[in-house]
N, C-alpha and C positions, 0 to 999 in steps of 0.2 A: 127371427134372430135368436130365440130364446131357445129353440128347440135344436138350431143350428150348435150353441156354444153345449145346449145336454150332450148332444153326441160329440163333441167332442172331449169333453170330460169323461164321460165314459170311456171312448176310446184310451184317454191318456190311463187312464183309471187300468184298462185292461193292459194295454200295455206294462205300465208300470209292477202288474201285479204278475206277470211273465216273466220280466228281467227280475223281480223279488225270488220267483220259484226257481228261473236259473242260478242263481246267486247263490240261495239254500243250496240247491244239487251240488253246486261247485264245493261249495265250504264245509258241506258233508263228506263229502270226498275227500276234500287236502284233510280234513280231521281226520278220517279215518286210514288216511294214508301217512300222515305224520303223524299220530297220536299214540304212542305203544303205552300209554300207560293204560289204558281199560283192558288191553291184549294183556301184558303183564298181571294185571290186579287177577286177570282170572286165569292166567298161566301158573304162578307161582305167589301163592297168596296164601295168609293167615287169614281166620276167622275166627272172629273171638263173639262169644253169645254172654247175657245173663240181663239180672232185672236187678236195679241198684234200685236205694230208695229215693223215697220221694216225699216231699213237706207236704204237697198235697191230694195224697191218693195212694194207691195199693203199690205204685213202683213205676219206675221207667225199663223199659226192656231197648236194650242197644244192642245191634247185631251188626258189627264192623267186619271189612271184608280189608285186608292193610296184605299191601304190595312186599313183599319179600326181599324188595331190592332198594338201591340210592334213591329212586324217585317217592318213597313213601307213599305212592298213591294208593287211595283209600274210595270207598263207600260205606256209608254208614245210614241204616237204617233206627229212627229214635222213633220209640211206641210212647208216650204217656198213659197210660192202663187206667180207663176206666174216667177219664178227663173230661168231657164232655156230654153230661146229662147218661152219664155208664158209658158211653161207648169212646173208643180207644182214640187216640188223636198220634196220627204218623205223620214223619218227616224224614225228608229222605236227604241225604248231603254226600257231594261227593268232591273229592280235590286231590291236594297232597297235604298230608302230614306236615306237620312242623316237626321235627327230632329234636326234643332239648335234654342236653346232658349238664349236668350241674353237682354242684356236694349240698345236698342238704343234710345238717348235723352232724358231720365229719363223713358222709357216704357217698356213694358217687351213686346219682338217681339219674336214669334212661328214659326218658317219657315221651306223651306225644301230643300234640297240640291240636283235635281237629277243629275246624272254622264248621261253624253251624248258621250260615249264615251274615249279614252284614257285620254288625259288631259280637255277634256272639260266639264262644268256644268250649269245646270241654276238654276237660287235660286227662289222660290216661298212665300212668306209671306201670312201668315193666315190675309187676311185683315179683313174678320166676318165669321161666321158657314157656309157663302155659297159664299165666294170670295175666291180665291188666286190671288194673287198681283205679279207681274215679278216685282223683284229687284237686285240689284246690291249684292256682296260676301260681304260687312258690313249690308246687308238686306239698304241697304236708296234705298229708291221711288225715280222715273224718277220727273227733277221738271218740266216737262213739261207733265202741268196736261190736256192738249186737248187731247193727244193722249192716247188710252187705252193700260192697259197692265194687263186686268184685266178677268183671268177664271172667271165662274160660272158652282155653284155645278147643276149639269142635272141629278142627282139620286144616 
């Protein structure tokens, strides 16, 4: 009786893990048949590099790759340099942009809001057609202006 209900949990077991891998195929499919934004991100895209700083360590390096069009979709690659016993600690994010336009201090400030995860983000401000700026969730600039916190656009 025992050996009887093994094979059939295996069975279900296999079974089950068949319609799982059809399932993926399918859903890979409809994504990549309805999903233009990764097409986009690498059709018509900004890419912005640098190493901001960091409270504990030599710098973070961010290498954003930002979609060129309404859908603001992005990937972003975040380095912490040197994080873990010297050796570099990566993360990789990818989604859409938030665009926040706002006045801060009589200005009108263009920024951008990516998700790094569950509750976390970092804000980018359009500081010219070829910087983004690491700023705080009100967009205000670090006032400690030695230190950089400043992408440039690399193509």
């Amino acid at each position: 009786r025992y050996n009887k209900m093994k094979k059939v949990f295996v069975l279900m077991a296999a079974c089950a893990t068949m319609v799982a891998c059809q399932q993926k195929g399918k859903a890979d499919a409809e994504a990549k048949a309805g999903d233009t934004t990764q097409t986009e991100v690498a059709a018509d895209t900004m890419h912005y590099e640098g190493v901001v700083a960091a409270a504990d360590g030599p710098g973070i390096r961010y290498e954003i790759a930002l979609a060129a069009d309404s859908t603001n979709g992005f990937s972003m690659k975040e380095t912490y340099l040197e994080a873990e016993n010297g050796k570099d600690k990566v993360s990789n994010y990818s989604g859409n942009a938030e665009k926040i336009e706002k006045d801060v201090n009589g200005a009108k400030k263009v920024a951008y809001k990516f998700a790094t995860g569950k509750d976390g983000a970092v804000y980018f401000l359009q500081a010219n057609d070829s910087t983004l700026r690491m700023v705080n969730e009100e967009l205000e600039e670090s006032v400690t202006k030695e230190l950089n916190y400043d992408l440039k656009l690399v193509r």
